[in-house]
C-alpha positions in Angstrom: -38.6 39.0 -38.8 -38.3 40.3 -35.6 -38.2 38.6 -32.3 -41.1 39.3 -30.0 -40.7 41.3 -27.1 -40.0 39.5 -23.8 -43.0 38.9 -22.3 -43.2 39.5 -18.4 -43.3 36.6 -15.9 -45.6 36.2 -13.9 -45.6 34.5 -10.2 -47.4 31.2 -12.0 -44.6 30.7 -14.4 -41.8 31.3 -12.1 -43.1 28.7 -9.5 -44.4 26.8 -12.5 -40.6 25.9 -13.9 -39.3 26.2 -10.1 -41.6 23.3 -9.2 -41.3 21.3 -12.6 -37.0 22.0 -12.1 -36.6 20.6 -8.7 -39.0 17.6 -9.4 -36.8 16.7 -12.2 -33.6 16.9 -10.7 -34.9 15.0 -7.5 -36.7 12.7 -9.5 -33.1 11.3 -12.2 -31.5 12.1 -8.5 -33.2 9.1 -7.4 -33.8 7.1 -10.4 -29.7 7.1 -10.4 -29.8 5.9 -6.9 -32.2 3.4 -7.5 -30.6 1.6 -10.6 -27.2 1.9 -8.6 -28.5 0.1 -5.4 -29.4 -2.7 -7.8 -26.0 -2.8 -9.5 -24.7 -3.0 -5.9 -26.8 -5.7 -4.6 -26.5 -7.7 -7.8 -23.1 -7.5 -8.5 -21.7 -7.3 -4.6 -18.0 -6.6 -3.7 -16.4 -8.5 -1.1 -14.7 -5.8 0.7 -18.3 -3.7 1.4 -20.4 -4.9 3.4 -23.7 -2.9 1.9 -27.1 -4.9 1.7 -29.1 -3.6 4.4 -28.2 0.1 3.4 -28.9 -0.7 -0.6 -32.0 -1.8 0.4 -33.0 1.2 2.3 -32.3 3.6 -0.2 -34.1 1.4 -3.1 -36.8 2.1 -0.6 -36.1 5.7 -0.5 -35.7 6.0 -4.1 -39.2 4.0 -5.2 -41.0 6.0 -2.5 -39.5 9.5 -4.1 -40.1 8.1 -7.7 -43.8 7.2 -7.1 -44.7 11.2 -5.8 -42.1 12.9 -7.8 -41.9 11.8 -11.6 -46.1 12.3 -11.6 -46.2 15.5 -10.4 -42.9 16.6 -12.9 -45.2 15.0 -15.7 -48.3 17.1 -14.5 -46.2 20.3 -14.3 -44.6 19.5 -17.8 -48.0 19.1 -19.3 -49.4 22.5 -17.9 -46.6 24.3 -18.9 -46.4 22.8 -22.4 -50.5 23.7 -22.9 -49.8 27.4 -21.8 -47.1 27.7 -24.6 -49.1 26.2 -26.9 -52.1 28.9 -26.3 -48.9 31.7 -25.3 -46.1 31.1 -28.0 -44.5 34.0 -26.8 -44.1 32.8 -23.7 -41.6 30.9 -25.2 -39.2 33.9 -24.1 -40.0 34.1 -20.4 -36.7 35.0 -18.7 -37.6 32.1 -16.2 -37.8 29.6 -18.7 -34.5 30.0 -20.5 -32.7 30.4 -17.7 -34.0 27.5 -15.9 -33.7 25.2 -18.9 -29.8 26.6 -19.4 -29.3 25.8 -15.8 -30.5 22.2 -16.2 -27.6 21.7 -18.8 -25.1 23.0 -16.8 -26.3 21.1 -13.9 -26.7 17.9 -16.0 -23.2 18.7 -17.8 -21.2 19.6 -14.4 -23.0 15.9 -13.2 -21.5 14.0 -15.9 -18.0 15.5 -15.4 -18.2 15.2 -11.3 -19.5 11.6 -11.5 -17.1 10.4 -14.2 -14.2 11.6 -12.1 -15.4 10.1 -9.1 -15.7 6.8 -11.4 -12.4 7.3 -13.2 -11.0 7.6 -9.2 -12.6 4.6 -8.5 -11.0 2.7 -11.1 -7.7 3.8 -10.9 -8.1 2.3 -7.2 -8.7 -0.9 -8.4 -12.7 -1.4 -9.3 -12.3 -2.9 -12.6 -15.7 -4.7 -12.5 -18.9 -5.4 -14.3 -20.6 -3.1 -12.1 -18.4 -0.1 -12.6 -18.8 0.1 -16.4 -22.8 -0.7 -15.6 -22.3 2.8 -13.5 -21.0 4.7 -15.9 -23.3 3.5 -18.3 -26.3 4.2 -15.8 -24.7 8.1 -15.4 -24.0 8.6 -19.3 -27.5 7.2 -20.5 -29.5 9.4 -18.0 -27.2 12.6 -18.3 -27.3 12.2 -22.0 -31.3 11.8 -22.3 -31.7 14.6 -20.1 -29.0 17.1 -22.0 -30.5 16.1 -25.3 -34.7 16.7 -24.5 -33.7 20.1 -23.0 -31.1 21.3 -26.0 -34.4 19.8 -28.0 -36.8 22.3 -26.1 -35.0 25.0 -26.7 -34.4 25.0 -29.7 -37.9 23.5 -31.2 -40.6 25.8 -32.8 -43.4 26.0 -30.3 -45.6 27.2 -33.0 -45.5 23.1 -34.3 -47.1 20.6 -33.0 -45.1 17.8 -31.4 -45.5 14.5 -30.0 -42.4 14.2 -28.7 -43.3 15.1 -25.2 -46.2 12.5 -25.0 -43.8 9.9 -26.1 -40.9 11.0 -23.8 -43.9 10.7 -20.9 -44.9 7.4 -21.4 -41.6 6.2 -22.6 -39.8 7.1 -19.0 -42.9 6.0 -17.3 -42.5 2.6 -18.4 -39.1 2.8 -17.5 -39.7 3.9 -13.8 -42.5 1.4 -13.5 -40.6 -1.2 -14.7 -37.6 -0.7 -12.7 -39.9 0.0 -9.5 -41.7 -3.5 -10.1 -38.0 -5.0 -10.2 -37.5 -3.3 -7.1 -40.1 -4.8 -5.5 -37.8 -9.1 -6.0 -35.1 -7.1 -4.9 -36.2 -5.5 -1.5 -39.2 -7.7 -1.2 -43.5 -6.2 -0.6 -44.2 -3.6 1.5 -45.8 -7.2 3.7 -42.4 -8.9 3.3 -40.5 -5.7 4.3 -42.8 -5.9 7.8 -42.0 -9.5 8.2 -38.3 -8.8 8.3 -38.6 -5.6 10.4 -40.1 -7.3 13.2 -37.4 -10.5 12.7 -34.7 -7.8 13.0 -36.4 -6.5 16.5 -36.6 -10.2 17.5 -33.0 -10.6 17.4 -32.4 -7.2 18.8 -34.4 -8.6 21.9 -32.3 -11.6 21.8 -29.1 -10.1 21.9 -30.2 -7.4 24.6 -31.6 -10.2 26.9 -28.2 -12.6 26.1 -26.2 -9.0 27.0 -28.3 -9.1 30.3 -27.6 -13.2 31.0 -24.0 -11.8 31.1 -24.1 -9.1 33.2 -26.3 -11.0 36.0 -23.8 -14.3 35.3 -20.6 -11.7 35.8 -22.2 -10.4 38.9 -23.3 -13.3 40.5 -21.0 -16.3 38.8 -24.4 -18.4 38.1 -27.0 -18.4 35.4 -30.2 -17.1 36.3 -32.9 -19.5 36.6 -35.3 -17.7 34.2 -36.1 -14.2 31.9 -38.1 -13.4 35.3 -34.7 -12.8 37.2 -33.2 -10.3 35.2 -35.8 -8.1 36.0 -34.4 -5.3 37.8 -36.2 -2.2 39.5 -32.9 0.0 39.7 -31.8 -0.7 35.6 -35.8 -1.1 34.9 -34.5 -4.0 32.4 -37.9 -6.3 32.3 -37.4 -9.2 29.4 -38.8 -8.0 25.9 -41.4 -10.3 24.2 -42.2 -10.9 20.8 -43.2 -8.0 18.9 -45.9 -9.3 17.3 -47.4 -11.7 19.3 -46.1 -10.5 22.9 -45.6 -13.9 23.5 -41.7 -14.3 26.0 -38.8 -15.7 24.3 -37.4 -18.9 25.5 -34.5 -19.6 27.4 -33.2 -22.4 28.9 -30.2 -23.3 31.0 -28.5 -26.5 30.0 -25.3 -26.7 32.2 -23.1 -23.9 34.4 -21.5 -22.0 32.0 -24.3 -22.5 28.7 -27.7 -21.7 28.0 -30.2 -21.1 24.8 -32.9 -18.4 23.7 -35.4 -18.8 21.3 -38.0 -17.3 19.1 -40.1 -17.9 16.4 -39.1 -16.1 13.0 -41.4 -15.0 9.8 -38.5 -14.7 7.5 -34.6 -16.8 6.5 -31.9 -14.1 7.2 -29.7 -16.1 4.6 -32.6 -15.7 1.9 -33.0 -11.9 2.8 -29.6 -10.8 3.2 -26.8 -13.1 2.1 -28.4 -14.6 -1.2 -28.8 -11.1 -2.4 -25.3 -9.7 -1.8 -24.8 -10.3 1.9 -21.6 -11.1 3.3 -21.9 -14.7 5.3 -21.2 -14.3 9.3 -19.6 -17.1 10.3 -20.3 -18.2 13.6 -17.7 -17.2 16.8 -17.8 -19.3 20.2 -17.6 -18.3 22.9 -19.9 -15.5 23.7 -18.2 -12.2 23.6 -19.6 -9.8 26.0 -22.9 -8.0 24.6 -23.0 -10.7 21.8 -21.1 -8.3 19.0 -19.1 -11.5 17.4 -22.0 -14.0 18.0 -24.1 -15.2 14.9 -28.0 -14.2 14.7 -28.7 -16.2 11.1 -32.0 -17.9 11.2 -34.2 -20.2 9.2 -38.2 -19.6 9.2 -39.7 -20.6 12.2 -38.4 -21.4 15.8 -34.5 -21.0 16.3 -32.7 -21.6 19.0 -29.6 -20.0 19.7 -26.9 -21.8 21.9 -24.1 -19.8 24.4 -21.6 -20.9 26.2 -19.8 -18.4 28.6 -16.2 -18.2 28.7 -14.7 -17.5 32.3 -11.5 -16.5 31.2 -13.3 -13.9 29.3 -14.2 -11.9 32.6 -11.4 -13.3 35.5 -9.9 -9.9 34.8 -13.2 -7.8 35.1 -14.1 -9.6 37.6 -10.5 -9.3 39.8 -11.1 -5.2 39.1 -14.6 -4.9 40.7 -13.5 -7.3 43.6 -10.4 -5.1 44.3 -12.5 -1.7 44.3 
């Protein structure tokens, strides 16, 4: 029997397989990403300090997952119902060479990552979440070589069910590792809650930065947020971003004093009970608060500072002599 002649493409199956391609690579792109931020965060090493970057690309990945994998399962489905009406376009140039491409790329994958996993051990990282890496490469790379060797090779003459199944099969699968996603990094609510915590203590530690400066400059506390303000630095005291309400600070000797806001969420709960790495805390205050501690419980915490003079004699003897 002879093999039909090629058919030619036309500009809807090209940008048909283009678009169903890309969504699929992006789409086991980010469900690798995904499952790996969760290894991370579940299994932590001590010497990365990695939580609040897992946590933004889980977010990444769920967001990409939840656009992507629907519209790779909508393309898949109109391209499978014009083959089944067209069998001969079972030999569209586009098609082989798209689906051959996706084994390379899938094979080349499974090669790069294993090196890069085989590096890592040889350095050291023989842990639980190293072999759950490999596993989470190999599982992925495999299912994904094996459906496309599959579909080219399968009569599209015969009816299948096999890409229904394979559908709802990896469905499930996304849904139910987005859902797990959701204990991990918290509701899109939760996620807010933490946001604005995170630009409470940014306010803290800008105003504490600016208790230093006027306390360098003029060897005395001021008396309130009120006398930072300045009209040549345009520094004016922030105030809570959700309820503009000021923060509180309070003098409480020469050398010490205490701010204060009220928080939605428990840093510890948030960041060090799910892979964190525990700041302790470090007295005195450094200059621009990098070595101070910002952990806080839920509700109103006060933070309390104690100036160092030693800390600044020297800065202090430099501006005096110029």
């Amino acid at each position: 029997m002879s093999t039909p002649k090629t058919p030619r493409s036309t500009a809807k199956d090209v940008f048909s397989y283009l678009l169903m391609i890309i969504m699929l690579y992006v789409g086991v792109i980010f469900f690798i990403t995904l499952l790996w931020q969760y290894i991370n965060v579940q299994f932590p090493d001590p010497l990365e300090f990695y939580y609040s970057g897992a946590t933004d690309l889980m977010r990444s990945a769920i967001s990409t997952l939840l656009v992507v994998w629907p519209v790779f399962l909508l393309i898949s489905w109109s391209i499978n119902r014009d083959l089944s009406l067209d069998h001969v376009k079972e030999y569209l140039w586009v098609r082989k060479w798209l689906l051959y491409l996706t084994l390379f790329v899938a094979s080349i994958t499974i090669i790069v990552d294993l090196i890069s996993l085989t590096n890592s051990f040889l350095g050291g990282e023989i842990t639980t979440r190293f072999v759950l890496k490999v596993l989470v490469i190999l599982i992925v790379a495999v299912a994904v070589l094996w459906f496309y060797l599959w579909e080219l090779k399968r009569n599209v003459e015969k009816k299948t069910h096999i890409h229904r199944y394979g559908a709802i099969l990896s469905s499930v699968m996304i849904v139910g590792w987005i859902i797990a996603g959701f204990f991990i990094v918290g509701t899109p609510a939760e996620q807010r809650e933490i946001r604005f915590d995170e630009q409470r203590v940014s306010d803290l530690q800008w105003i504490q930065s600016e208790v230093i400066s006027y306390w360098v400059q003029k060897d005395v506390l001021p008396e309130n947020l009120e006398a930072l303000t300045s009209n040549i630095t345009g520094f004016v005291a922030p105030t809570d971003p959700l309820t503009q309400e000021s923060y509180t600070y309070t003098v409480t000797s020469e050398l010490e004093f205490e701010l204060c806001a009220n928080f939605t969420t428990d840093s510890e709960e948030t960041s060090v009970a799910r892979g964190g790495v525990q700041i302790e805390r470090a007295y005195p205050v450094g200059y621009g608060g990098v070595q101070d501690n910002w952990s806080h419980t839920e509700g109103t915490v006060c933070f309390a500072r104690t100036i160092d003079p030693d800390l600044y004699k020297q800065d202090r003897s430099y501006e005096l002599n110029n």
